[in-house]
C-alpha beads as a LAMMPS data file, in Angstrom:
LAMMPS data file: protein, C-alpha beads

182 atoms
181 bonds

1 atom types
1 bond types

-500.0 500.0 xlo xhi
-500.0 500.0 ylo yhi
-500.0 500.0 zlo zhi

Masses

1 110.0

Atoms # bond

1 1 1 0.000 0.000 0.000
2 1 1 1.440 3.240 -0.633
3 1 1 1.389 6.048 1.416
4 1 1 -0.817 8.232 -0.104
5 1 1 -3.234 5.025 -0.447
6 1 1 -2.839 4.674 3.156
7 1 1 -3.873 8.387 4.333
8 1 1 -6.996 8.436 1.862
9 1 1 -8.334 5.372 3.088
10 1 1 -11.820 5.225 4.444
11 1 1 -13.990 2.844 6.052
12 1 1 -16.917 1.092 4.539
13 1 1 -19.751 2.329 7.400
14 1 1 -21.168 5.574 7.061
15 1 1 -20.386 8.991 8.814
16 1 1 -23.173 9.425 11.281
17 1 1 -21.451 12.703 12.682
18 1 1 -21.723 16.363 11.681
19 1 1 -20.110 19.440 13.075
20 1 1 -22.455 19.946 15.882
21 1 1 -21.643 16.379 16.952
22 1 1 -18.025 17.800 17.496
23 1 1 -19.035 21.214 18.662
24 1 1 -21.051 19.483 21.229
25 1 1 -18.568 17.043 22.093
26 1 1 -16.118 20.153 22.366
27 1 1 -18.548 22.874 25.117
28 1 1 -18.810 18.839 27.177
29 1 1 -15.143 18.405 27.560
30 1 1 -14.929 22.723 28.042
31 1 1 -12.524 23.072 24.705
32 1 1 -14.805 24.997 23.222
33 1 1 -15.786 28.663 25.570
34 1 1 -18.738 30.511 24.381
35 1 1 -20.214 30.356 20.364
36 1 1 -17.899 28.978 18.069
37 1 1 -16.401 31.164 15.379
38 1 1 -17.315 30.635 11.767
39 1 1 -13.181 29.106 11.676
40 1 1 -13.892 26.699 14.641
41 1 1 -17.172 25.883 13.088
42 1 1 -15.500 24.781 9.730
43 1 1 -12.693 22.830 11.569
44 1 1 -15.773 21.148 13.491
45 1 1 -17.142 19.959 9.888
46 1 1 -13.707 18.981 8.726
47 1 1 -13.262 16.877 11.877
48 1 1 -16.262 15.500 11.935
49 1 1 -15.675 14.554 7.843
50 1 1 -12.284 12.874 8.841
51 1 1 -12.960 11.146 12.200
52 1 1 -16.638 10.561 12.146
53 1 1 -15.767 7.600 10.267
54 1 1 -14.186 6.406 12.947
55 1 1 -15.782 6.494 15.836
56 1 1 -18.907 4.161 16.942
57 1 1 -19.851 5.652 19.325
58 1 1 -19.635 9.669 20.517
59 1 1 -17.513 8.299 23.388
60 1 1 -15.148 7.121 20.386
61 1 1 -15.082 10.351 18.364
62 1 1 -14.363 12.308 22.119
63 1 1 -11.452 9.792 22.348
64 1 1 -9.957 11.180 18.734
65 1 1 -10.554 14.412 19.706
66 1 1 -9.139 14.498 22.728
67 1 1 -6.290 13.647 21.276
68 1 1 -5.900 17.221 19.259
69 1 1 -6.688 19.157 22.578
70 1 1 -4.652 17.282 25.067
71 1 1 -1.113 16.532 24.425
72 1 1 2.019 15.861 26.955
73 1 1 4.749 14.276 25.658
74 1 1 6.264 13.276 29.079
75 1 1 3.566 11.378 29.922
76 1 1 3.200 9.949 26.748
77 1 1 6.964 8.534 26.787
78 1 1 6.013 6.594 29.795
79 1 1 3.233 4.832 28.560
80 1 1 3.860 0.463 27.422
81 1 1 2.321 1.777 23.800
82 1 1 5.406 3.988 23.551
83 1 1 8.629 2.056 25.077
84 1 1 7.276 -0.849 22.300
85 1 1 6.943 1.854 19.383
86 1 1 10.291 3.157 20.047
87 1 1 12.338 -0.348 20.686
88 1 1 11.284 -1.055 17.052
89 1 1 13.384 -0.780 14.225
90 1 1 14.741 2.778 13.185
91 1 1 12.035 4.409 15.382
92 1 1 14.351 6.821 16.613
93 1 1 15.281 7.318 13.747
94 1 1 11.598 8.300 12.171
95 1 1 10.787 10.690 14.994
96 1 1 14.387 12.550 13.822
97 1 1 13.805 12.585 10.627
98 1 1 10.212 13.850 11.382
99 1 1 11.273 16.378 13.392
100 1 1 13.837 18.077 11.104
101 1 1 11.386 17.757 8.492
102 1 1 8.834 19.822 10.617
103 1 1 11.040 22.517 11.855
104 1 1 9.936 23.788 8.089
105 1 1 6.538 25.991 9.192
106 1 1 5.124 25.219 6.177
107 1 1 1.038 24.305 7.098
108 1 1 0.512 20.292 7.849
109 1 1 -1.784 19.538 5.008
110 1 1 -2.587 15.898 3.211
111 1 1 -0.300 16.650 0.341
112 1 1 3.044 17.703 3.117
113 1 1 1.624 14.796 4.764
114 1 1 2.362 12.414 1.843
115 1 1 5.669 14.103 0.835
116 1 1 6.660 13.615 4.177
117 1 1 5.790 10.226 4.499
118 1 1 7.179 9.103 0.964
119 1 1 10.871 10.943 2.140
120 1 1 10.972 8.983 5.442
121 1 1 10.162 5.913 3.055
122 1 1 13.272 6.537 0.505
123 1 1 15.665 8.016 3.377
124 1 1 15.007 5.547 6.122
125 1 1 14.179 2.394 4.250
126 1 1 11.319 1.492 6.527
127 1 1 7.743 0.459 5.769
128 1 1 4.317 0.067 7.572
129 1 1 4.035 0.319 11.365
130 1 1 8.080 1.153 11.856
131 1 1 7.172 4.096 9.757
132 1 1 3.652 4.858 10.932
133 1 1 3.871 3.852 14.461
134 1 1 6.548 6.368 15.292
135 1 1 4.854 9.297 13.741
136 1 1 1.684 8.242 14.900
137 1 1 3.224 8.496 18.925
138 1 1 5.327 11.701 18.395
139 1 1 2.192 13.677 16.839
140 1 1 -0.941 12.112 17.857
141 1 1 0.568 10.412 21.118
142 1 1 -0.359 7.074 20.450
143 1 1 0.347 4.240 17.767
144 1 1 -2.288 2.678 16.073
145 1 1 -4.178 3.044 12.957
146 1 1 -5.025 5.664 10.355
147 1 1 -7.978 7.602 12.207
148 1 1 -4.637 8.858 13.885
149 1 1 -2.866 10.338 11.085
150 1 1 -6.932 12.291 10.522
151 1 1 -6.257 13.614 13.779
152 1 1 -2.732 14.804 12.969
153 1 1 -3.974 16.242 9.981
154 1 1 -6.412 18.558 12.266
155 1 1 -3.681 19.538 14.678
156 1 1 -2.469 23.046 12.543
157 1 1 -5.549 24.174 11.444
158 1 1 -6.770 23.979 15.056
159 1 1 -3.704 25.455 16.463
160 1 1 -4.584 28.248 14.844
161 1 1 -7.972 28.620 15.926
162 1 1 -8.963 30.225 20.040
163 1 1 -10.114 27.380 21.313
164 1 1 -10.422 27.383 25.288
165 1 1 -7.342 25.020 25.747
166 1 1 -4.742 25.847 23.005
167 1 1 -3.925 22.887 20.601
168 1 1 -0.248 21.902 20.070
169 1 1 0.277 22.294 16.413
170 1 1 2.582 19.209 14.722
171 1 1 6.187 21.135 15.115
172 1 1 5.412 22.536 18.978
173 1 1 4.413 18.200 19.390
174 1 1 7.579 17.240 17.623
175 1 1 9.860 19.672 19.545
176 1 1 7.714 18.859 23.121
177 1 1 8.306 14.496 21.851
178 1 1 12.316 15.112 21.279
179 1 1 12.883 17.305 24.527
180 1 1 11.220 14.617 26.605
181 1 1 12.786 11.627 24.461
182 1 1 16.554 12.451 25.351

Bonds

1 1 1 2
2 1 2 3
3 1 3 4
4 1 4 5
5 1 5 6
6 1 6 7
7 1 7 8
8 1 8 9
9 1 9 10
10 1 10 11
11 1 11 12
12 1 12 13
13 1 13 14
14 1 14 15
15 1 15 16
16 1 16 17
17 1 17 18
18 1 18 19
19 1 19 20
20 1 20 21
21 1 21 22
22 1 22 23
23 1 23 24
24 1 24 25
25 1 25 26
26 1 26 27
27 1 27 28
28 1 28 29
29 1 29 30
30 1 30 31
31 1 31 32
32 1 32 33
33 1 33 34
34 1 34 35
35 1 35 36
36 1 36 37
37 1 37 38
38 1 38 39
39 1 39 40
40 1 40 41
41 1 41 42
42 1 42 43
43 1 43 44
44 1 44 45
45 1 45 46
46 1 46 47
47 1 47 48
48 1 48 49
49 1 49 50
50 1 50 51
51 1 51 52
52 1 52 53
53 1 53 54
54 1 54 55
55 1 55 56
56 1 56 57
57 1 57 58
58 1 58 59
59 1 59 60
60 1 60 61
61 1 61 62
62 1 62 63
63 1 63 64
64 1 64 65
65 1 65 66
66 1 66 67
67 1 67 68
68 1 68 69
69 1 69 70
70 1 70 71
71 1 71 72
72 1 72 73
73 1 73 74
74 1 74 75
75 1 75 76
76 1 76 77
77 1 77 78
78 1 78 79
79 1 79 80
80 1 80 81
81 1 81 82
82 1 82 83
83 1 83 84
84 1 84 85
85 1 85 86
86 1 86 87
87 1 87 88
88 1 88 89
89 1 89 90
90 1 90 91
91 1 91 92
92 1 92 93
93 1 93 94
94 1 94 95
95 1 95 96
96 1 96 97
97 1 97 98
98 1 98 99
99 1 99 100
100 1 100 101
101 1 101 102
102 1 102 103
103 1 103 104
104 1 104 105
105 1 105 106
106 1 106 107
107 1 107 108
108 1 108 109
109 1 109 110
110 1 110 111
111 1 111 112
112 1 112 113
113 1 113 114
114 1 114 115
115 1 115 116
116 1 116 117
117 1 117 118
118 1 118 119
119 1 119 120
120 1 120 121
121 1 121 122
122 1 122 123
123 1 123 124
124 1 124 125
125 1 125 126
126 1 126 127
127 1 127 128
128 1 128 129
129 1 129 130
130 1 130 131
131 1 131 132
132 1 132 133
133 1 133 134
134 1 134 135
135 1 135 136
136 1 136 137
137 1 137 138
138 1 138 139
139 1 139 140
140 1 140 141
141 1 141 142
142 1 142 143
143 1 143 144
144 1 144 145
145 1 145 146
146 1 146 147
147 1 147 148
148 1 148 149
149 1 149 150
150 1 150 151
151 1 151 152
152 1 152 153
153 1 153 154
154 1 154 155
155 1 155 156
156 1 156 157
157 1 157 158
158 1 158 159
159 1 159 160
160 1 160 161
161 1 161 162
162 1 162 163
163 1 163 164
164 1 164 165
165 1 165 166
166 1 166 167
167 1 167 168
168 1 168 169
169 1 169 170
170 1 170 171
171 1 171 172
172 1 172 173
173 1 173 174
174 1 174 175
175 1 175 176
176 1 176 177
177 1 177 178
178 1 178 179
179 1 179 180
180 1 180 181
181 1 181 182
């Protein structure tokens, strides 16, 4: 599968969720102060568009999006889920290569995404979850599947957005992973 195969992939089931399933999910969990801007209101449709898929429950789709508002690398470097990501081969590697790729400012879109991805491919020589698995802890802080790299793909735009707890765009996470990591 190639990478950019791998980031457009969707599940079969429908998307029961709409923005004000997120927006709702957001005032609950206090991310979200007051009426949401027009912004946060389009980055609640385009989360809803790229997680909703996801979830099965609301419970679920609070899970993703917790992980966009709530981010500590520390703790994250202490979990089992990340001592097993990182013992793998060229991990360390990937989350170095990652970060020097980020340090760029240039906005975290699908397409950077996929470049990104496709570099750490040629460069490192590693596939599947040696590649994904790594990326997946440093920026989403957890391995797993692909609804993660839909949640690292909302991480800039929300950064940029007033949201009542401020959102770690993709270079502060990389910077915060490889401060805690050495």
């Amino acid at each position: 599968m190639s990478s950019q195969d791998h980031i457009a992939e969707h599940p079969a089931h429908a998307n029961p969720y709409t923005a004000a399933d997120v927006l709702a999910i957001l005032r609950e969990n206090r991310w979200l102060a007051g009426d949401p801007t027009p912004e946060q209101a389009a980055w609640a449709e385009r989360a809803a568009q790229l997680l909703g898929h996801y979830a099965e429950a609301s419970e679920g789709l609070a899970d993703l999006l917790r992980l966009v508002f709530a981010y500590d690398a520390a703790q994250i470097l202490q979990t089992a889920d990340a001592h097993t990501a990182l013992s793998r081969y060229a991990a360390r590697d990937v989350v170095r290569h990652l970060a020097l790729l980020l340090l760029d400012p240039a906005p975290f879109t699908s397409d950077r995404f996929k470049e990104i991805v496709t570099h750490l491919k040629e460069k490192l020589e590693v596939r599947s979850r040696d590649l994904f698995h790594p990326i997946r802890l440093s920026l989403a802080g957890r391995t797993g599947e692909g609804e993660l790299d839909r949640v690292i793909l909302l991480l800039d735009e929300a950064a940029a957005l007033p949201f009542a707890v401020p959102v770690k765009s993709v270079r502060t996470r990389i910077l915060e992973f490889c401060s805690a990591l050495d």
